[in-house]
N, C-alpha and C positions, 0 to 999 in steps of 0.2 A: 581566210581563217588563220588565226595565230595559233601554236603549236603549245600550247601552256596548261597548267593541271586544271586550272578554270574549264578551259574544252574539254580536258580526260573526264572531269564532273561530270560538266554537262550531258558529254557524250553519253556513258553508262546510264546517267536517270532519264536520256532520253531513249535509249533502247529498251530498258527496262518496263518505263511507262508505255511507249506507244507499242512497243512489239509484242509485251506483254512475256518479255524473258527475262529470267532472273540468272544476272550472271552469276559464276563461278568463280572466288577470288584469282587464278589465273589467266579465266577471259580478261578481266577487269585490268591485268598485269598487261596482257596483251594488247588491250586499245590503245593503254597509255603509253607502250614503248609503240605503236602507229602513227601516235600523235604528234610522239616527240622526237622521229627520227626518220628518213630519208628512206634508209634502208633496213627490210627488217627480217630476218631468218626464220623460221616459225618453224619447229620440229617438235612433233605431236604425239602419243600415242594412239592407237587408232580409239576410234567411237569416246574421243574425249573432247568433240566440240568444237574442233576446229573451224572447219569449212561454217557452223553455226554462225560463230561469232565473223567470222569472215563477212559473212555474207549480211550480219545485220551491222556490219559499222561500215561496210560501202555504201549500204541504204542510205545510212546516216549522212558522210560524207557528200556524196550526190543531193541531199533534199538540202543541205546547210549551205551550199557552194553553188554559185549561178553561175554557167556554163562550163560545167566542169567534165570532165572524162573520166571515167576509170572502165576499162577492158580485164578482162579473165580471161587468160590464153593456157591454156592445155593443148598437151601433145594428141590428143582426138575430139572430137564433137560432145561422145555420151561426157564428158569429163569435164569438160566446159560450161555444157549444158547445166550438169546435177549442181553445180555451183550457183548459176547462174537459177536456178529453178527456186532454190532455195532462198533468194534475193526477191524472186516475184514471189513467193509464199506471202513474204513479210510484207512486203508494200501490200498486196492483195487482201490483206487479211486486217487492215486498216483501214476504215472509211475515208478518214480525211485524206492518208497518204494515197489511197487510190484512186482520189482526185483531183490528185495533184500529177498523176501520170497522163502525158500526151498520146504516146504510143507506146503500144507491145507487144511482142512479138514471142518468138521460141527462144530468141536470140538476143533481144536489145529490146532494152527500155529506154525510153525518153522522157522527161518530164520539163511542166510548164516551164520551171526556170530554166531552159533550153540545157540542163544539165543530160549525161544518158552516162548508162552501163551496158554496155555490152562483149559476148561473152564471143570469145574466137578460135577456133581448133587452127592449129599450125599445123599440123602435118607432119610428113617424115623428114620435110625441108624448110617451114618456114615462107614460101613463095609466097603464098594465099593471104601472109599476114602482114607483108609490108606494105608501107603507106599509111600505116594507121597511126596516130599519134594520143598518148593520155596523160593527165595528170598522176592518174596512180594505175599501176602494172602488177593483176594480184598475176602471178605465176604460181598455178594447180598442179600438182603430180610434180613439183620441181627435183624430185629425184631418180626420175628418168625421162626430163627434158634433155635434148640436146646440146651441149655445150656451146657450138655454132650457130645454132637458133637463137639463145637465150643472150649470146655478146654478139651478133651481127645484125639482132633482128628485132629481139623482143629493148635490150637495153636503148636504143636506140629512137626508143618512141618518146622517149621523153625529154631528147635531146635540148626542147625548145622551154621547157619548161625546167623556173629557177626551183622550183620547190616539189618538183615530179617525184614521186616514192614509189619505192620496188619493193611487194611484198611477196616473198617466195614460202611457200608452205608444200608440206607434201610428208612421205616417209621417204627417210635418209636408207639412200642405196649404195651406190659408188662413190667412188671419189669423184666427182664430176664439178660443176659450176657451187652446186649448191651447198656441196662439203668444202670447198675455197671459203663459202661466204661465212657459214660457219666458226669455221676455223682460222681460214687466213687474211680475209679483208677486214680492217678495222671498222670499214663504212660501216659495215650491219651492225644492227643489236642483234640476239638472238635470244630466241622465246620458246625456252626448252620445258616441252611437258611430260614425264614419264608416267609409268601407269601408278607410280606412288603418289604422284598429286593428285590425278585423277581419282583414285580410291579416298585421299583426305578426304576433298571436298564432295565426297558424294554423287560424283557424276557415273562412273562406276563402281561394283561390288568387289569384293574380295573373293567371293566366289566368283564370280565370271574370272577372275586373272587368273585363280588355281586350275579353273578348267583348264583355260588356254596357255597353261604351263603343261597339262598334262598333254596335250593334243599336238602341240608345234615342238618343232627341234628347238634346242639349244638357241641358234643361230637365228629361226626366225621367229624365237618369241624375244629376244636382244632389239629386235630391227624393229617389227611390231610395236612393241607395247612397253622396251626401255629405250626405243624411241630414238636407237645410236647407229651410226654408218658400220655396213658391213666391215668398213675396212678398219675398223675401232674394234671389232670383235677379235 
């Protein structure tokens, strides 16, 4: 697969069609900097659709590409899992794509084109997860992944592969790996969503953010729902 606005196209009208989701101009923003870059930052507000759209363009990804890999690594199981759950939704909920899948599991899918996604909890070390290797590395909860797991263990899996892509998403907590990529590695693009776009395009209300102004501090309605590293506060 070549990496061009031709696929950003394709991509979205094929989500759109078969999944039967209508993106959000920012999802939309979202596929196409997937498409067109290696490495890619994704900081979100919450309940603005992230993991959604995550999860229907590795569908895509996987059914488009013959023997392909893409792994979902979280710092726990349920974490990895809910990602990963939200990927068999989608295939599941297609006739034709969901006969196009060989195997399924809690954990991994595999389909006819000997492509598979599957989903990996790392642990408090990382041990459990090496050996694995993928074309694309989505990295869930990246801001409070370990820094040592994430450069000895998770980066590492795509060593072999020229065109391997790291997609890190999650809410921005410390300074850690994922505030580097951020901010200080040129590799990433980064795909910033606060709760003002979210509210543009309709995916949330104006009232739900005045609620959750009333209810959270300062500090963790920043982190939340404008979407910015504690250490930016």
């Amino acid at each position: 697969m070549e990496n061009n606005i031709i696929d950003f196209n394709e991509a979205v009208e094929w989500i759109e069609c078969w999944l039967g989701f209508k993106l959000r101009n920012y999802q939309k923003n979202f596929v196409k900097e997937c498409l067109l870059n290696k490495r890619i930052a994704s900081i979100w507000c919450r309940q603005s659709g992230e993991s959604t759209i995550v999860a229907a363009l590795v569908l895509y990804l996987a059914l488009i590409n013959k023997v392909f890999s893409i792994l979902i690594v979280a710092p726990s199981l349920p974490q990895s899992s809910e990602l990963f759950l939200k990927v068999r939704n989608f295939a599941e909920s297609n006739e034709i794509i969901n006969k196009s899948i060989k195997t399924i599991s809690q954990t991994e899918m595999t389909f006819e084109n000997k492509s598979r996604i599957k989903s990996l909890p790392c642990g408090p070390f990382g041990n459990t997860i090496r050996g694995y290797s993928g074309d694309i590395i989505v990295i869930e909860e990246s801001g409070i992944m370990k820094d040592d797991i994430v450069n000895e263990v998770i980066i590492p899996m795509i060593a072999a592969k020229p065109d391997g892509k790291i997609i890190k998403i999650g809410t921005p907590r410390a300074k850690n790996h994922f505030y580097h990529s951020c901010f200080n590695d040129k590799k990433y693009s980064v795909v910033h969503v606060p709760w003002q776009t979210a509210v543009r395009d309709g995916q949330i209300t104006q009232e739900f953010i005045d609620e959750q102004m009333e209810n959270l501090t300062d500090m963790q309605f920043m982190c939340e729902y404008e979407a910015v590293f504690l250490t930016q506060i």
